[in-house]
N, C-alpha and C positions, 0 to 999 in steps of 0.2 A: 453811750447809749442815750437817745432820745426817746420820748414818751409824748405823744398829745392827745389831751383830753378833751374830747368833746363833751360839753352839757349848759343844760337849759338851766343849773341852778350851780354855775364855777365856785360861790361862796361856801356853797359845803364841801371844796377840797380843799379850800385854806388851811385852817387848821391840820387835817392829818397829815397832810404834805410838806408842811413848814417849820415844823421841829422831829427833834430826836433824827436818825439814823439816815434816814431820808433827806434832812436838811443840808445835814454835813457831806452827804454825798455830793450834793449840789454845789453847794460851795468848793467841795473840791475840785466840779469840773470832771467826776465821774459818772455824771447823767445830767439831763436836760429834761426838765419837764416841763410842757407849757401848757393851761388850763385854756381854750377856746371859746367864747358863749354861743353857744350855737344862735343866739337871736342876733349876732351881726348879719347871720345870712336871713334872718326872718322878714315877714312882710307888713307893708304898712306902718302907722302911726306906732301900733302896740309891737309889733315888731313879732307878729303872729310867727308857730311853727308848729303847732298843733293844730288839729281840725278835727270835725267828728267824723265816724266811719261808716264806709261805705257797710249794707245791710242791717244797722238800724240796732248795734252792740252798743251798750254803757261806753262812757270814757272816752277821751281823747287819744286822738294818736301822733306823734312823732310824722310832720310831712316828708315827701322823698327828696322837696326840694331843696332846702335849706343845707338837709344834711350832706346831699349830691355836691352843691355847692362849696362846701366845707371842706368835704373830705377831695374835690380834685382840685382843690383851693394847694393845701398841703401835699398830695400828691406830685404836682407842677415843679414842689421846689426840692424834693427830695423822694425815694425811693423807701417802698416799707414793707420790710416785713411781714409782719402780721397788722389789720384791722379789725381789731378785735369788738364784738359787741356783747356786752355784759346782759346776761337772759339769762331767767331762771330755768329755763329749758336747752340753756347749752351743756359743752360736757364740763363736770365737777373738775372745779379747781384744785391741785391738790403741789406737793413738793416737787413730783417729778415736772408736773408743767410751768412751774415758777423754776425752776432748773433751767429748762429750754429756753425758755423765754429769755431769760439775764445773758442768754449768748446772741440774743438779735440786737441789731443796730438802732433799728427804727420802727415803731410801734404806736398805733394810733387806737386809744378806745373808746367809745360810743357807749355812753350811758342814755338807755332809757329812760324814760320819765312819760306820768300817765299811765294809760291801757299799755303803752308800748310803738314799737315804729312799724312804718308803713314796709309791708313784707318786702316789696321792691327793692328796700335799701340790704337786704338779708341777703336776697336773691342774687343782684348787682354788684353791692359793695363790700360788703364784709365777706372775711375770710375764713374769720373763725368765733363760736361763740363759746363766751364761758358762764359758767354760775357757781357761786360761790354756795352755793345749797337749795336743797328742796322748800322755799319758800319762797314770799315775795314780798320786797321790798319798796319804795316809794318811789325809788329813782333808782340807777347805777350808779351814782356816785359813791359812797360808800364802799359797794362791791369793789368797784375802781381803784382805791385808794388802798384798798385790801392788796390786788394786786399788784397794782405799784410797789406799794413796801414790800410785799415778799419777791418781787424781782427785784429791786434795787438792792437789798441787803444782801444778795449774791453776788453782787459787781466787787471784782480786786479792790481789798481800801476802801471800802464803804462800811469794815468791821475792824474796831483796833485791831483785834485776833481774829487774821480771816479764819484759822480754823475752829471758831466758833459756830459759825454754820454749819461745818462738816458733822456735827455731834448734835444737832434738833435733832427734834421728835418728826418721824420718814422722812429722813435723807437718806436711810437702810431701810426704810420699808417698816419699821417700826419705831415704837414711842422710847425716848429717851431714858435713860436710867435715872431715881433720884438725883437730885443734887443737894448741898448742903456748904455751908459756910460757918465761920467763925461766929460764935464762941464753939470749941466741941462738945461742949455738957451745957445747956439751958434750959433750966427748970425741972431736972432731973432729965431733960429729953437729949440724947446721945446721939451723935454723929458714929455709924459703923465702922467698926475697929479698921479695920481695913484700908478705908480710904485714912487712916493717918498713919498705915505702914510704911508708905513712903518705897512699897515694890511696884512699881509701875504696871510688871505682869497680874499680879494678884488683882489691882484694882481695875486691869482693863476685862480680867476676865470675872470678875464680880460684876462690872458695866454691863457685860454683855447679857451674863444670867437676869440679872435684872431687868434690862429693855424687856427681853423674854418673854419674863413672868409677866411686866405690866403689859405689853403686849394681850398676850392670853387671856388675861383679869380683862382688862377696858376695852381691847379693840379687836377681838378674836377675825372680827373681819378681813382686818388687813395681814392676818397668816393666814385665810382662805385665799386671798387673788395671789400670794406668794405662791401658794400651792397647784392652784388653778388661775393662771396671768385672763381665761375668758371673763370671770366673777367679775 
């Protein structure tokens, strides 16, 4: 899998991109990620890509050119999937689309920065928007790197134990059951008998009641779209 990041500020993906789970995929040559400045395609001295907007709104905007440039720059040399641009107005990112996502080849994302990009590139270029929540952020990057690591860590061998994934909180649609480690008694505070029965059936179906409850308790939401897939 390949990933290219477009943005006006590539040093805030350093970091969450370059260690832990995401790294080692890398290194393994089970994904490719390459961070872009979008001011290679910018103009002039300052290496301009923002400009102020048409009708007379606060803030800067993302021009159509730079980014046109960029994205049939990459385009040219390979085929993509999805070109995804991170808005707080796209649809909510959640497991099932990090799912999808980690079975495409080639994937280009466009982070925001400012007011936002010139509608044109919305309209033209992009394929799909995502957001990672009802708020808003300073840039995509961040968002970006969110989805990065939740589709990388789905790629074969990008997890000692792939089926680690298969047990997060909605990969079924609901939140994970406790978990717990060694010591079994710390501080008077007990690890459930159960999980050190050592009957595989017993603790898969204590898992389950569990996801459940906590379900019900914190996210009753996500047993309404179960029930109702329009919600």
């Amino acid at each position: 899998m390949r990933i290219d990041i477009i943005s006006v500020v590539p040093e805030l993906l350093e970091s969450p991109l370059g260690h832990s789970i995401v790294a080692r995929a890398v290194k393994k040559g089970l994904a490719e990620i390459h961070v872009h400045n979008l001011r290679d395609h910018g103009k002039g001295p300052r290496q301009q890509v923002d400009d102020y907007s048409y009708g007379g709104d606060a803030g800067m905007v993302l021009m159509v050119e730079p980014v046109y440039k960029m994205i049939e720059g990459l385009k040219a040399e390979r085929r993509y999937d999805e070109i995804i641009y991170m808005s707080p107005d796209g649809e909510i990112f959640d497991q099932g689309t990090a799912n999808e996502l980690s079975l495409m080849e080639n994937i280009i994302i466009l982070c925001g920065h400012y007011k936002g990009i010139d509608q044109r590139i919305r309209e033209h270029l992009i394929t799909r928007e995502i957001s990672v929540g009802d708020y808003v952020l300073s840039g995509g990057e961040i968002p970006a790197a969110m989805v990065t690591d939740a589709i990388i860590r789905l790629l074969p061998g990008a997890l000692t134990d792939e089926t680690s994934a298969l047990s997060d909180s909605f990969q079924d649609g609901l939140l994970s059951a406790p978990i717990y480690t060694r010591p079994a008694e710390f501080n008077g505070w007990k690890v459930p008998d159960v999980l050190l029965s050592g009957n595989p059936k017993l603790i898969r179906e204590w898992q389950d009641e569990q996801a459940l409850e906590r379900t019900r308790r914190l996210r009753p939401d996500l047993l309404k779209t179960q029930e109702d897939p329009k919600l």
